[in-house]
Biopython code that builds the backbone (N, CA, C, O; Angstrom):
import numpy as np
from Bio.PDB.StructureBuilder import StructureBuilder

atoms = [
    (1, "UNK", "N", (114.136, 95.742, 79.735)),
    (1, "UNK", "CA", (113.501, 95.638, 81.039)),
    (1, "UNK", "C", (112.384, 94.602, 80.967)),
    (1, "UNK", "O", (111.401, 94.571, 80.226)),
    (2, "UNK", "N", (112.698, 93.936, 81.723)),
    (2, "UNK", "CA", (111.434, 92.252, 82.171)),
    (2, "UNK", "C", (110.365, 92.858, 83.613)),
    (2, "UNK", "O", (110.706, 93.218, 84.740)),
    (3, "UNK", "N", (109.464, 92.796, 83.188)),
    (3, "UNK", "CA", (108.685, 92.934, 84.321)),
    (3, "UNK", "C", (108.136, 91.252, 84.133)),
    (3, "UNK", "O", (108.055, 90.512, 83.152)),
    (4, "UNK", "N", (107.767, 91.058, 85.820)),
    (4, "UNK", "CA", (106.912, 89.345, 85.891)),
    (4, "UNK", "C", (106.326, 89.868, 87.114)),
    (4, "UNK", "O", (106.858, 90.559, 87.983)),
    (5, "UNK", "N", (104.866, 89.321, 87.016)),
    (5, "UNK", "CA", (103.432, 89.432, 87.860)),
    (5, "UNK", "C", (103.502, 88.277, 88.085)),
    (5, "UNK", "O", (103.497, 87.402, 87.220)),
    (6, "UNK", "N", (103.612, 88.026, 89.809)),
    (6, "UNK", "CA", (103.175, 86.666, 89.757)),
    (6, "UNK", "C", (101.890, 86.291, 90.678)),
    (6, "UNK", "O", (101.629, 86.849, 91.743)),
    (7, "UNK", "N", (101.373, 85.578, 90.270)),
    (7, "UNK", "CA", (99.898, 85.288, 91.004)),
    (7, "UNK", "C", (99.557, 83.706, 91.710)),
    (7, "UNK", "O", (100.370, 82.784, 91.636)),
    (8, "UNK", "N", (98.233, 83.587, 92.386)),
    (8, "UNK", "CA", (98.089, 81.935, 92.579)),
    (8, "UNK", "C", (98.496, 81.513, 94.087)),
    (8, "UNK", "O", (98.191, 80.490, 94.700)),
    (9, "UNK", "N", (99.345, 82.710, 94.530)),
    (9, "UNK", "CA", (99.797, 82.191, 95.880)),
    (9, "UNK", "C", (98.494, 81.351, 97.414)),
    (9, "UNK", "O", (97.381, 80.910, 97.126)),
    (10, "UNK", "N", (98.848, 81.350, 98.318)),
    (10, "UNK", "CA", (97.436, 81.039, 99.171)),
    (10, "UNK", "C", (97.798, 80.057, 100.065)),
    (10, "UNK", "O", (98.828, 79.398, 100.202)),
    (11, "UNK", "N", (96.486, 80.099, 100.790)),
    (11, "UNK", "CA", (96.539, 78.798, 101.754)),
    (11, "UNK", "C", (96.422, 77.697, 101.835)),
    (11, "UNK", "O", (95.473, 77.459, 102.581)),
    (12, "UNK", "N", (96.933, 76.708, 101.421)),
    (12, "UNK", "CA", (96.662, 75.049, 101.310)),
    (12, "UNK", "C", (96.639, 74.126, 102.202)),
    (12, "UNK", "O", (97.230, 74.634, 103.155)),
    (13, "UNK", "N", (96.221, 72.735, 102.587)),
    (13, "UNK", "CA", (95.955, 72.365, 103.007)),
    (13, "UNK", "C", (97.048, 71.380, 102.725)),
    (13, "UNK", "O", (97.406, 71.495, 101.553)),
    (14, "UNK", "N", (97.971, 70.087, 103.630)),
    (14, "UNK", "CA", (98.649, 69.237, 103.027)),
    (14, "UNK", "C", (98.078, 68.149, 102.396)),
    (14, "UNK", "O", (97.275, 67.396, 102.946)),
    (15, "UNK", "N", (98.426, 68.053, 101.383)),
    (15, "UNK", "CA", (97.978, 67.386, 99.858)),
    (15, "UNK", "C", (97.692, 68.078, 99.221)),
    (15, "UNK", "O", (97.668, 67.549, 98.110)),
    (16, "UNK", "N", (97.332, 69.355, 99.148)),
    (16, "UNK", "CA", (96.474, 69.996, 98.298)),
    (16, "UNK", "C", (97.490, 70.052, 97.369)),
    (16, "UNK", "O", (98.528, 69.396, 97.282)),
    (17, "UNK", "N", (96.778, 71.434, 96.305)),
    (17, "UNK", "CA", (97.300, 71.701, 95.307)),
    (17, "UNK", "C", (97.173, 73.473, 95.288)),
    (17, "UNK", "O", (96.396, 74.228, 95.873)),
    (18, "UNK", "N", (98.420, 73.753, 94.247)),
    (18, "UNK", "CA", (98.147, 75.068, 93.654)),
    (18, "UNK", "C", (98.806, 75.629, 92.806)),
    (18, "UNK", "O", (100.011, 75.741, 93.032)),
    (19, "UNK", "N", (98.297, 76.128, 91.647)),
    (19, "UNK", "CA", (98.704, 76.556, 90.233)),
    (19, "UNK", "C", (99.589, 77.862, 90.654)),
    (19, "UNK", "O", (98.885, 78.733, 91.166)),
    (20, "UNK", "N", (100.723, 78.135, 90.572)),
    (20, "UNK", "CA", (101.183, 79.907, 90.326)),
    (20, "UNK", "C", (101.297, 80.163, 89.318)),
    (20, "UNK", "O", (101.180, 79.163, 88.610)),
    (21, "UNK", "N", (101.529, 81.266, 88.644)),
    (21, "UNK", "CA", (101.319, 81.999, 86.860)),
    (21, "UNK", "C", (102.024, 83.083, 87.554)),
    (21, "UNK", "O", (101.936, 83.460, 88.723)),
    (22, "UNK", "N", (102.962, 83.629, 86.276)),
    (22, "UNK", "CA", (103.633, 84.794, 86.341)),
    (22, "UNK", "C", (103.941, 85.170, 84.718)),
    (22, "UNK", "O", (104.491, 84.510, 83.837)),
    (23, "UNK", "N", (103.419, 86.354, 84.716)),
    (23, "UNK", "CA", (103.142, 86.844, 83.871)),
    (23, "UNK", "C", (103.997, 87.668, 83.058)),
    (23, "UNK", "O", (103.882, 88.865, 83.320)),
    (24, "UNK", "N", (104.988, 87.328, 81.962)),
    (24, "UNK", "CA", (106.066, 88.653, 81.809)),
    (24, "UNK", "C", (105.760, 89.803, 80.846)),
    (24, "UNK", "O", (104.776, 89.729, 80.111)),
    (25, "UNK", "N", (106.614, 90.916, 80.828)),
    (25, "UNK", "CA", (105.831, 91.459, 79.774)),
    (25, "UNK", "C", (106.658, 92.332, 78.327)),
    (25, "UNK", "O", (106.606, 93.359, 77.651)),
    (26, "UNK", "N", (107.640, 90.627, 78.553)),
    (26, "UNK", "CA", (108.102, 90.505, 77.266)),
    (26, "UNK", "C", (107.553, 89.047, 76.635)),
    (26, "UNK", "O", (106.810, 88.270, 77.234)),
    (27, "UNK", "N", (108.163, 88.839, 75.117)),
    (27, "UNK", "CA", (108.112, 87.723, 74.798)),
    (27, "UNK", "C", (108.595, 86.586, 75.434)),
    (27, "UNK", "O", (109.820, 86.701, 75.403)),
    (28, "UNK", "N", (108.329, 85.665, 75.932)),
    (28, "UNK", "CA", (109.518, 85.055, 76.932)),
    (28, "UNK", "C", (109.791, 83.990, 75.563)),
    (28, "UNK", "O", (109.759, 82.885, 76.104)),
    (29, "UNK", "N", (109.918, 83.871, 74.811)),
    (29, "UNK", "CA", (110.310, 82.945, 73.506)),
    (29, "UNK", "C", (112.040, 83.590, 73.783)),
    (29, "UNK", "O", (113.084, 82.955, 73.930)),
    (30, "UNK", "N", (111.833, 84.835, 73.777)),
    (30, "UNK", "CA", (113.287, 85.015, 73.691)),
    (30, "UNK", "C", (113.995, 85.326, 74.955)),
    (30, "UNK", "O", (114.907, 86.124, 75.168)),
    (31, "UNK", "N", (113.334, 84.468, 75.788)),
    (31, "UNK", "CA", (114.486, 85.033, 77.003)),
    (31, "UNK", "C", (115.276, 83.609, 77.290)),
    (31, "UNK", "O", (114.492, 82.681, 77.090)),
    (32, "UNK", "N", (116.270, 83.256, 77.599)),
    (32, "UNK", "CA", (116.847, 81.950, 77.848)),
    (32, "UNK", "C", (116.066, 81.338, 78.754)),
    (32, "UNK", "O", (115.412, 80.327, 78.497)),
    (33, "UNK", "N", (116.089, 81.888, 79.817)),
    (33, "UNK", "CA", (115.550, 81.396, 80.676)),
    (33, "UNK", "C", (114.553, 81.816, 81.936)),
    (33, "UNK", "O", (114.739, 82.971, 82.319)),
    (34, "UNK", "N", (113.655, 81.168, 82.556)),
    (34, "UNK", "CA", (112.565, 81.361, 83.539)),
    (34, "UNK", "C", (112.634, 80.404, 84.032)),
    (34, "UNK", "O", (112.910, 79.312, 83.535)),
    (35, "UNK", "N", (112.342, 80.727, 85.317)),
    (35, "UNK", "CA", (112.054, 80.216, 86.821)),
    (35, "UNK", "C", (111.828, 80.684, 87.937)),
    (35, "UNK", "O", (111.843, 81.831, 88.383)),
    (36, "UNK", "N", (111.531, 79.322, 88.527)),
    (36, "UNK", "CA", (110.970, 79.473, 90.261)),
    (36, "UNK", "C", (112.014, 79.530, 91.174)),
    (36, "UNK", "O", (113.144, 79.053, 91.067)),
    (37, "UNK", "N", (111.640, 80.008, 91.860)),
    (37, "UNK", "CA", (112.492, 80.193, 93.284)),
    (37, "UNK", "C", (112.025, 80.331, 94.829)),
    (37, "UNK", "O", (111.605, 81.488, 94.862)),
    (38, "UNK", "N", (111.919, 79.968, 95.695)),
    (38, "UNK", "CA", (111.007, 79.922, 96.650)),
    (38, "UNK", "C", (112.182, 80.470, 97.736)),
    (38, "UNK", "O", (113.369, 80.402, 97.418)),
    (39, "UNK", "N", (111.776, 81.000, 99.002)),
    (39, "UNK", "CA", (112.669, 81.370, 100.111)),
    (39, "UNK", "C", (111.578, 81.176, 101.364)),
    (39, "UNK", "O", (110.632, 81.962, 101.305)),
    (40, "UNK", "N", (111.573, 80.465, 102.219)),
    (40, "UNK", "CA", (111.164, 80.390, 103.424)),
    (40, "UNK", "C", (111.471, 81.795, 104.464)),
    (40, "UNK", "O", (112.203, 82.778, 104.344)),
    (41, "UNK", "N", (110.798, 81.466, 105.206)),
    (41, "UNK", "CA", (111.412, 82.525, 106.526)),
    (41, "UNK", "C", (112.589, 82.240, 107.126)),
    (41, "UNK", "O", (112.677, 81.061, 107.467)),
    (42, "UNK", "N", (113.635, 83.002, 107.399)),
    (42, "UNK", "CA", (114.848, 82.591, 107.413)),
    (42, "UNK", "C", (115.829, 82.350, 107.028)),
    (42, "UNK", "O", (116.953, 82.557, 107.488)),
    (43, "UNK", "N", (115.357, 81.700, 105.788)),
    (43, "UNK", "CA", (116.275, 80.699, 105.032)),
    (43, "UNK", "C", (116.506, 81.529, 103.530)),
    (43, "UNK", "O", (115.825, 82.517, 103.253)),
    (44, "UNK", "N", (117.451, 81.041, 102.703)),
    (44, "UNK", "CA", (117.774, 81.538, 101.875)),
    (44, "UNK", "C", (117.104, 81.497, 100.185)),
    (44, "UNK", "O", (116.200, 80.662, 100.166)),
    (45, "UNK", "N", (117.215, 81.871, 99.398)),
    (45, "UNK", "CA", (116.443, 81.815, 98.620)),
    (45, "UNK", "C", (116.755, 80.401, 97.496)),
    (45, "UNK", "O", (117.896, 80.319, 97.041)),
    (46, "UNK", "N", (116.149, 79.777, 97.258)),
    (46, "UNK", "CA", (116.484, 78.322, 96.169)),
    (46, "UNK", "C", (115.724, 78.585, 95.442)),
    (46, "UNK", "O", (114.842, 79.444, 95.428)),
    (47, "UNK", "N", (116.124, 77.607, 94.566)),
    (47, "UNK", "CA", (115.945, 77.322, 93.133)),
    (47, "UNK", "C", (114.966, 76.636, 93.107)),
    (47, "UNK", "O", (115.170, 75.799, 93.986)),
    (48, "UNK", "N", (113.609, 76.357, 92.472)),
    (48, "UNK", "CA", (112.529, 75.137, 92.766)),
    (48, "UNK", "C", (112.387, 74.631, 91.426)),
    (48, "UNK", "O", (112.036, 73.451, 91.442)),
    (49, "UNK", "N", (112.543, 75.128, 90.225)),
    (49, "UNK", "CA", (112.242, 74.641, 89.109)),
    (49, "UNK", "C", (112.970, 75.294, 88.041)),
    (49, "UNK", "O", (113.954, 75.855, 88.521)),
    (50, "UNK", "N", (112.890, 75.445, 86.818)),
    (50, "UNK", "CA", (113.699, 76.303, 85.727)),
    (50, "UNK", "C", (113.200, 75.809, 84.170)),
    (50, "UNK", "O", (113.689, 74.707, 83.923)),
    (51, "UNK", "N", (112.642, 76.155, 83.433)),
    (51, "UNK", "CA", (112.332, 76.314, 82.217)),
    (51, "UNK", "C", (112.737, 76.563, 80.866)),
    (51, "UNK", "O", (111.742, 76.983, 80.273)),
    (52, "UNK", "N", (113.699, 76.506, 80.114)),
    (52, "UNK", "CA", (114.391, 76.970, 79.101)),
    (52, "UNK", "C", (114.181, 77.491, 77.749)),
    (52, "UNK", "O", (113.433, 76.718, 77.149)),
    (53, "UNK", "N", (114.540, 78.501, 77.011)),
    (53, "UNK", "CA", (113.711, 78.308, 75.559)),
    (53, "UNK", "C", (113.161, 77.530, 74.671)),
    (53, "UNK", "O", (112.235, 77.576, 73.861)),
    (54, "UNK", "N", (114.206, 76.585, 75.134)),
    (54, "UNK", "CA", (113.920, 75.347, 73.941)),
    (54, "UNK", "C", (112.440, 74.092, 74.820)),
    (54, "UNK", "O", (112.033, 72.971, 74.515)),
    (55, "UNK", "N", (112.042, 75.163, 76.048)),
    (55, "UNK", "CA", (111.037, 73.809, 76.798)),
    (55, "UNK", "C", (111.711, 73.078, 77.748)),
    (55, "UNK", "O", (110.863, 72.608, 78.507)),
    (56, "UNK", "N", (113.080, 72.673, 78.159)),
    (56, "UNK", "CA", (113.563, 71.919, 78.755)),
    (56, "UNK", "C", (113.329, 72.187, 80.604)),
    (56, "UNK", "O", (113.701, 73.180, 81.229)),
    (57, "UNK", "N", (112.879, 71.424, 80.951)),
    (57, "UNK", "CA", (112.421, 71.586, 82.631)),
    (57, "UNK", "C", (113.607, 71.016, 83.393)),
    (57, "UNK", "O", (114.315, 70.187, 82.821)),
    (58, "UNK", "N", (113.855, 71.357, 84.516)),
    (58, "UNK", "CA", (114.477, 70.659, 85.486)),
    (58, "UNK", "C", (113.895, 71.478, 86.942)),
    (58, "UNK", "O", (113.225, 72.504, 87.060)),
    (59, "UNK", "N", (114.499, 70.494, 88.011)),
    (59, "UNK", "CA", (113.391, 70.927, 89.342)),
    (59, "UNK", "C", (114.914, 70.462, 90.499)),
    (59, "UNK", "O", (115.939, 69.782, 90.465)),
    (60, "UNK", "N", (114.157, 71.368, 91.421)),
    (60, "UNK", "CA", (115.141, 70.451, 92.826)),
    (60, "UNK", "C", (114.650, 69.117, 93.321)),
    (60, "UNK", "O", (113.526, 68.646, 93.495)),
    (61, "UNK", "N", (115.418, 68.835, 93.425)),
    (61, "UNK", "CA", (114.935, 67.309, 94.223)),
    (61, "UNK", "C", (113.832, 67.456, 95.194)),
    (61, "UNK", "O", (112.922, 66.641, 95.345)),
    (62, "UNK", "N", (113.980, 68.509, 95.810)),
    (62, "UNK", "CA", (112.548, 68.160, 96.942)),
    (62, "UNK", "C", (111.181, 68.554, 96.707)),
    (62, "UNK", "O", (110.283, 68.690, 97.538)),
    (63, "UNK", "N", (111.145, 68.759, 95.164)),
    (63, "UNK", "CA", (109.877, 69.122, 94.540)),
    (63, "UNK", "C", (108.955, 68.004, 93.034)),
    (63, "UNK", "O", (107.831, 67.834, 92.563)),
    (64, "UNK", "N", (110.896, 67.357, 92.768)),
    (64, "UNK", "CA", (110.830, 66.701, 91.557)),
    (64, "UNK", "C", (109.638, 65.685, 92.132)),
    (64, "UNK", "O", (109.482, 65.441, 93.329)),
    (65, "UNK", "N", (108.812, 65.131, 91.031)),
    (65, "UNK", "CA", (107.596, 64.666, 90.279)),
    (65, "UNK", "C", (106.523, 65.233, 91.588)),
    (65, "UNK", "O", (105.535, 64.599, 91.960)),
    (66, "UNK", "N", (106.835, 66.154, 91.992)),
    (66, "UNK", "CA", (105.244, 66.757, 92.625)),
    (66, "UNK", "C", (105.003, 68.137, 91.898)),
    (66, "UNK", "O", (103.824, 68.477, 91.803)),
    (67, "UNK", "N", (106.016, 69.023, 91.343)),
    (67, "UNK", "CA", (105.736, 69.967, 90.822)),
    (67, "UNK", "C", (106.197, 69.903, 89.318)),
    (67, "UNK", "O", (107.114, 69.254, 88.815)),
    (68, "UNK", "N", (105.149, 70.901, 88.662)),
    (68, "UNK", "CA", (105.805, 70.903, 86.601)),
    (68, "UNK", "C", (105.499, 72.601, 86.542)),
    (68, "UNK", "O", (104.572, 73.352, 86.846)),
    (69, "UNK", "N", (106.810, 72.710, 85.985)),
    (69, "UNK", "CA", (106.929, 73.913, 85.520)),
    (69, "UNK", "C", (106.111, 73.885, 83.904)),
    (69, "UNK", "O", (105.989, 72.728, 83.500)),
    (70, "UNK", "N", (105.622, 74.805, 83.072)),
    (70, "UNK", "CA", (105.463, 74.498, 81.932)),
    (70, "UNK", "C", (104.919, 76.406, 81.605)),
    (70, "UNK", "O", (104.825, 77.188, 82.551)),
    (71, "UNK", "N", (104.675, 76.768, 80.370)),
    (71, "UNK", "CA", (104.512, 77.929, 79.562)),
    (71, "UNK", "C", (104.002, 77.988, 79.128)),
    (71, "UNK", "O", (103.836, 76.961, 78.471)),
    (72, "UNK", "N", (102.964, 79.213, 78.787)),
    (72, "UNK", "CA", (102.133, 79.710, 77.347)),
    (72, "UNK", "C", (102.432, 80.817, 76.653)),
    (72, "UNK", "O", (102.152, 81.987, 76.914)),
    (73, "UNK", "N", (103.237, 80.192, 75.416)),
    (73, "UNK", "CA", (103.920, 81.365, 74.610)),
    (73, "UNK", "C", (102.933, 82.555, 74.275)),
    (73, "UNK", "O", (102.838, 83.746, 74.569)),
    (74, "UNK", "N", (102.245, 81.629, 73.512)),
    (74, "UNK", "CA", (101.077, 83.029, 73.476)),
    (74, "UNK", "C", (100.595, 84.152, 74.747)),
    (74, "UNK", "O", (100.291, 85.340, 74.638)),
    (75, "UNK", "N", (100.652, 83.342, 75.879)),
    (75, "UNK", "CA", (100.180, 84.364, 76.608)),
    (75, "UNK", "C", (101.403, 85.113, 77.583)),
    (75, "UNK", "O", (101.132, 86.041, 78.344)),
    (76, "UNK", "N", (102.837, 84.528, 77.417)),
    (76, "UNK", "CA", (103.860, 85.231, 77.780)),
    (76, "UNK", "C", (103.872, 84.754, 79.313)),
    (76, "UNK", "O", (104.055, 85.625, 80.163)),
    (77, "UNK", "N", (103.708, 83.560, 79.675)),
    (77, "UNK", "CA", (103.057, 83.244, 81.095)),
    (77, "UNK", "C", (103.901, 81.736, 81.351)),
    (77, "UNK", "O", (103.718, 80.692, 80.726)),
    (78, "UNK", "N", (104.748, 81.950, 82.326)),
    (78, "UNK", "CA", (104.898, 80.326, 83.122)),
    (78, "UNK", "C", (103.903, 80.266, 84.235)),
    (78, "UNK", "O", (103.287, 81.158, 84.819)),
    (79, "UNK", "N", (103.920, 78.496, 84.412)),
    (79, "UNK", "CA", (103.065, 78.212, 85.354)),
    (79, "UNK", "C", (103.838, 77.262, 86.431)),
    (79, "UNK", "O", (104.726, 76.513, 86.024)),
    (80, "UNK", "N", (103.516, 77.299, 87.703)),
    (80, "UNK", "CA", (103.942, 76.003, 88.377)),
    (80, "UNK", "C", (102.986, 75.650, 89.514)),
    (80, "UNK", "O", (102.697, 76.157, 90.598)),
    (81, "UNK", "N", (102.512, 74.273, 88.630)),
    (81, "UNK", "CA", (101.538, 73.334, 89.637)),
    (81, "UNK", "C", (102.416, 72.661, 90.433)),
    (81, "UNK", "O", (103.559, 72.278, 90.184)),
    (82, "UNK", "N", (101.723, 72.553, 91.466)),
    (82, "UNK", "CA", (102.328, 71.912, 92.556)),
    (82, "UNK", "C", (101.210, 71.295, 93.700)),
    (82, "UNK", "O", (100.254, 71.800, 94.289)),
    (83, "UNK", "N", (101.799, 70.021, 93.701)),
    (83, "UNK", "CA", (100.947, 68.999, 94.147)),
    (83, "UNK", "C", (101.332, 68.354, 95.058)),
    (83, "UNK", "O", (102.500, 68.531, 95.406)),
    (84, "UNK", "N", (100.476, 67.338, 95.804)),
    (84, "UNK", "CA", (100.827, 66.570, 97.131)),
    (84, "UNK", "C", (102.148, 68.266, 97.809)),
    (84, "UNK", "O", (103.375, 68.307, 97.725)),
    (85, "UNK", "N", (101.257, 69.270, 98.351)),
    (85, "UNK", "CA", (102.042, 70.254, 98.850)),
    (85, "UNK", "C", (102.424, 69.402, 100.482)),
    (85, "UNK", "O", (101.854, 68.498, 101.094)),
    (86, "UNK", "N", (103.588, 70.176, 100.735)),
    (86, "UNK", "CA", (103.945, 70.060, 102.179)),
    (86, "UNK", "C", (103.923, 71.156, 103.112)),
    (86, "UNK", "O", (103.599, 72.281, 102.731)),
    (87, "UNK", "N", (104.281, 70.889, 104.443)),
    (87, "UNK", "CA", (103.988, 71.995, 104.980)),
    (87, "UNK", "C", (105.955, 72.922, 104.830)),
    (87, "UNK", "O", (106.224, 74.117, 104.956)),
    (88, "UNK", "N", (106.636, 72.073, 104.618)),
    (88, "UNK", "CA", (107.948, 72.196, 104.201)),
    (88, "UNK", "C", (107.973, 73.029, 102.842)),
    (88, "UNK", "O", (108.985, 73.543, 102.365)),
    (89, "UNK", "N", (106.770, 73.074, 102.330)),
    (89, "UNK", "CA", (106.787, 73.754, 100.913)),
    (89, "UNK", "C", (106.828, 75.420, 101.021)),
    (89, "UNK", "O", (107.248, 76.290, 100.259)),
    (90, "UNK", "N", (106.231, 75.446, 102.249)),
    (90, "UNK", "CA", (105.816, 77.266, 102.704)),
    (90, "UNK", "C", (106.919, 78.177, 102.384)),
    (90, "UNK", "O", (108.130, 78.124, 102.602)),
    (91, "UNK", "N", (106.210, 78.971, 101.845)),
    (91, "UNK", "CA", (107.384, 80.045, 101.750)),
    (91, "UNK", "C", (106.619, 81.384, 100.579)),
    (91, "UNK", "O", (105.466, 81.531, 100.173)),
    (92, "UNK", "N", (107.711, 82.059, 100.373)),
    (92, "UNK", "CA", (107.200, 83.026, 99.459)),
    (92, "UNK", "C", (107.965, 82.801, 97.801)),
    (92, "UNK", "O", (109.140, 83.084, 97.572)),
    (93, "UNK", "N", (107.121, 82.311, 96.909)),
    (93, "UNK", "CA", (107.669, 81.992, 95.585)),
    (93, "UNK", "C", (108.246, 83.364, 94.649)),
    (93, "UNK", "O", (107.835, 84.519, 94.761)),
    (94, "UNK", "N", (109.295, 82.878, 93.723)),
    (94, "UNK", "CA", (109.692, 84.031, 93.014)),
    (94, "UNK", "C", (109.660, 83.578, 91.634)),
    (94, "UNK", "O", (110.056, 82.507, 91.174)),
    (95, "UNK", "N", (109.162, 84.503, 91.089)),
    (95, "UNK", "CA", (109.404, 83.870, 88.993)),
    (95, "UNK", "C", (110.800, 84.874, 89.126)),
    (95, "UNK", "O", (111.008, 85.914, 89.751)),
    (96, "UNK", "N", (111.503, 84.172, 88.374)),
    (96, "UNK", "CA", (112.677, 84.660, 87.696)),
    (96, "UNK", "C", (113.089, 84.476, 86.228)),
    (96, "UNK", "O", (112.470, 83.583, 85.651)),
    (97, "UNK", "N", (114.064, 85.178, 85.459)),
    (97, "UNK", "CA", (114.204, 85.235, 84.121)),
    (97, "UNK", "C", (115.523, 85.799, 84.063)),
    (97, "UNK", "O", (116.132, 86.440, 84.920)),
    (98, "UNK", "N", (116.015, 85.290, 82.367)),
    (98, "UNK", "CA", (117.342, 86.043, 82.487)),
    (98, "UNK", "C", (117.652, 85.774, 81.041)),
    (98, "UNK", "O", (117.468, 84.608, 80.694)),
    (99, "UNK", "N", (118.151, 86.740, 79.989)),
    (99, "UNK", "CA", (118.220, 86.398, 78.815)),
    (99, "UNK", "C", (119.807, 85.717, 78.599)),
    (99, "UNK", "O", (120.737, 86.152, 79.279)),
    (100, "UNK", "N", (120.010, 84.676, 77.650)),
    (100, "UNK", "CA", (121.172, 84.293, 77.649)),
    (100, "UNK", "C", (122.135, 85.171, 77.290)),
    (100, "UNK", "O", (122.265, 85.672, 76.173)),
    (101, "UNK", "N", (122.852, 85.367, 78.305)),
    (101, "UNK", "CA", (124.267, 85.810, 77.919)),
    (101, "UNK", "C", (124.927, 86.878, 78.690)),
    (101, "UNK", "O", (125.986, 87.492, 78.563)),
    (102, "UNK", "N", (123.780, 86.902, 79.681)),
    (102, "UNK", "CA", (123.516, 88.251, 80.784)),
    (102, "UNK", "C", (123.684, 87.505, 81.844)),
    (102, "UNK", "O", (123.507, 86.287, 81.858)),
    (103, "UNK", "N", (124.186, 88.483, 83.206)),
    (103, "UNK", "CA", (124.196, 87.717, 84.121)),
    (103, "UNK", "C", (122.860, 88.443, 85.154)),
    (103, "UNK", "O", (122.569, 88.211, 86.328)),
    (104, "UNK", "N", (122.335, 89.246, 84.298)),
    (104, "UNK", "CA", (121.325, 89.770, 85.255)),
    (104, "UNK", "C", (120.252, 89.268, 85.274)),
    (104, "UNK", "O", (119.791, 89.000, 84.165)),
    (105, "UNK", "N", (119.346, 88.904, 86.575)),
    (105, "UNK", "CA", (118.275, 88.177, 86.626)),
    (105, "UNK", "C", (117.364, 89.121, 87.240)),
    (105, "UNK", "O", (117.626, 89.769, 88.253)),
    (106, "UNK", "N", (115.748, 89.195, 86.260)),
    (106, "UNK", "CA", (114.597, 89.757, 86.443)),
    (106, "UNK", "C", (114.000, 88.609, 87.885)),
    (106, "UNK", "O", (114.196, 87.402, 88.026)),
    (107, "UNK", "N", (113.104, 89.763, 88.931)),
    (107, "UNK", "CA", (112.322, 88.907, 89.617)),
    (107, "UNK", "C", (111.254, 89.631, 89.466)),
    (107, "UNK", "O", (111.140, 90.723, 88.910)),
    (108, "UNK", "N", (110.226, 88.775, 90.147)),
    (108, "UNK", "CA", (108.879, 89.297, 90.477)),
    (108, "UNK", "C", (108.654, 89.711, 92.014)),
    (108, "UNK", "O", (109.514, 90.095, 92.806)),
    (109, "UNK", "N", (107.261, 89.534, 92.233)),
    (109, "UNK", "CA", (107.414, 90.725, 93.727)),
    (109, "UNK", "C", (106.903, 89.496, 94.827)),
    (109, "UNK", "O", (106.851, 89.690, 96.042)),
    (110, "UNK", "N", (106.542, 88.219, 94.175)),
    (110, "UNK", "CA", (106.742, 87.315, 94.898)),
    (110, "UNK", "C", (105.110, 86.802, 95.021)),
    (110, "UNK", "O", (104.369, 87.444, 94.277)),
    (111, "UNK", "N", (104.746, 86.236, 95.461)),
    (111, "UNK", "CA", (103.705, 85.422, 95.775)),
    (111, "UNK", "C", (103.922, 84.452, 97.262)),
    (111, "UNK", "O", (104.830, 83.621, 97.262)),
    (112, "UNK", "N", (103.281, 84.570, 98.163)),
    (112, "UNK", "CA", (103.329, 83.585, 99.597)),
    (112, "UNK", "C", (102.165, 82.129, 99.069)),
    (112, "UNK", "O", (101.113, 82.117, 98.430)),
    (113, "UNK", "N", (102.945, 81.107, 99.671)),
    (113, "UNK", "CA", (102.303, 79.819, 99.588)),
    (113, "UNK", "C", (102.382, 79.388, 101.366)),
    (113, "UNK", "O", (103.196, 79.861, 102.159)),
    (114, "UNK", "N", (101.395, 78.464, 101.657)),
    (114, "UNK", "CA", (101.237, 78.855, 103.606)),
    (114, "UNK", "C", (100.673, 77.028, 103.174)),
    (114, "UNK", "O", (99.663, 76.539, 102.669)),
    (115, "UNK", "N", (101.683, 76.613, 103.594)),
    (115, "UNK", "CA", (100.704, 74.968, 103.347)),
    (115, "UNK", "C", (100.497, 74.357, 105.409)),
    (115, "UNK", "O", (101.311, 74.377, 106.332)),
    (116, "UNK", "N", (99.504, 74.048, 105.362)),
    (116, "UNK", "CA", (99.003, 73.877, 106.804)),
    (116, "UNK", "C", (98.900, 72.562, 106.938)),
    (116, "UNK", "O", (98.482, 71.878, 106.004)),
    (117, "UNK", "N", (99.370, 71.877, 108.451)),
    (117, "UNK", "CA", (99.204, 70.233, 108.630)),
    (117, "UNK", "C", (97.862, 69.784, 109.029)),
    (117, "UNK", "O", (97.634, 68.585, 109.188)),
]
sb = StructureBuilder()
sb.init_structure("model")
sb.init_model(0)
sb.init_chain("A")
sb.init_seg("    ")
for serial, (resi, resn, name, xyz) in enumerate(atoms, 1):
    if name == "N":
        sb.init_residue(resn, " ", resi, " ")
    sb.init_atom(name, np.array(xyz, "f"), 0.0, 1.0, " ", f" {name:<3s}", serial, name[0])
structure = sb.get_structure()
């Protein structure tokens, strides 16, 4: 069982910025994989970023070089900064995880991001 806390959510301003952290409360060294996921109102839930054991990042296109996913092993914690925000960015973020070889994926309870024009 994966539990993830995720935090950082809020109100921004367009351009701004804002760090999320989600917290798991396993080792995440050994989980294949972690990531973001964001879902708007309405709309369905996507993929925004993804993280791998070995460090390897990849992002969706409508985030690539404004947002970096990245980790602190020691503290069992991904992060995702995200910069030059849009108001297109809004939504409610999800950390996700999933150990290789499983098809089951851990979420968190979400975090809201509200970016304003």
């Amino acid at each position: 069982q994966v539990q993830l806390v995720e935090s950082g959510g809020g109100l921004v301003q367009a351009g701004g910025s804002l760090r999320l952290s989600c917290a798991a409360s396993v080792d995440i060294f050994t989980i294949g994989g972690l990531g973001w996921y964001r879902q708007a109102p309405g709309k369905q839930r996507d993929l925004v970023a993804t993280i791998t054991g070995g460090g390897s990042a990849n992002y969706a296109d409508s985030v690539n070089g404004r947002f970096t996913i990245s980790r602190d092993l020691g503290k069992n914690t991904i992060y995702l900064q995200m910069n030059s925000l849009k108001p297109e960015d809004t939504a409610v973020y999800y950390c996700a995880a999933g150990y290789n070889g499983s098809t089951h994926v851990y979420w968190g309870q979400g975090t809201r991001v509200t970016v304003s024009s």
